[in-house]
C-alpha positions, 0 to 999 in steps of 0.5 A: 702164440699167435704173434709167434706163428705171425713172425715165423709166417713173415721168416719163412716168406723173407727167406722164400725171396733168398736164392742163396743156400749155403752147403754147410758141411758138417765138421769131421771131428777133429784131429788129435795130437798124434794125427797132428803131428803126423801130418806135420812130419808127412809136411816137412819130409814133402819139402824136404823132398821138394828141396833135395829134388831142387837142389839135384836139379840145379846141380845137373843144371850146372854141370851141363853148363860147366861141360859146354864149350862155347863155339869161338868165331873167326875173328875171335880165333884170330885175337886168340892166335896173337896171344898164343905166347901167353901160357899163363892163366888170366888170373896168374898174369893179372897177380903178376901185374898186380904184384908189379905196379906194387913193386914199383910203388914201393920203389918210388916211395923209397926213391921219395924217402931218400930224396928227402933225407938229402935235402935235410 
């Protein structure tokens, strides 16, 4: 008895010096599985949210770039009013090119075909 209040007078003096006090919160009771799955879906129609939002947002974003029209300088007018004789898109005349130096390769190799079978 003696020796308890002897260690429990030495506990108390220890803890006397201590100037931290933790706030221990006492716990809610917890959440049952119906109140779980709640906020899960609560959670996942936020993000959904959060996604669609994104998503409008980054369609209105590029709308307004697709709409802009950029401003051309002089100089540049001047490159361009060369080329006024071009009515095709770039991506047609580049196919037409294309489609050209296949031709032609064709055309060599056939050549290189023919003069070999004259040779043999």
């Amino acid at each position: 008895m003696k020796q308890s209040l002897a260690r429990e007078e030495r506990e108390q003096e220890a803890l006397r010096e201590c100037t931290f006090a933790p706030m221990v919160h006492q716990s809610k009771e917890k959440r049952g599985l119906e109140e779980f799955l709640e906020d899960q879906r609560k959670h996942v129609d936020k993000k959904r949210e959060s996604v669609n939002k994104m998503k409008k947002d980054n369609q209105e974003k590029e709308e307004m770039e697709v709409v802009a029209q950029p401003k051309i300088n002089e100089k540049s007018r001047v490159m361009l009013s060369g080329k006024k004789g071009e009515t095709l898109p770039v991506h047609e005349r580049l196919y037409g090119k294309s489609k050209k130096v296949n031709e032609e390769k064709e055309v060599n190799l056939t050549m290189k075909k023919s003069n070999r079978n004259r040779m043999l």
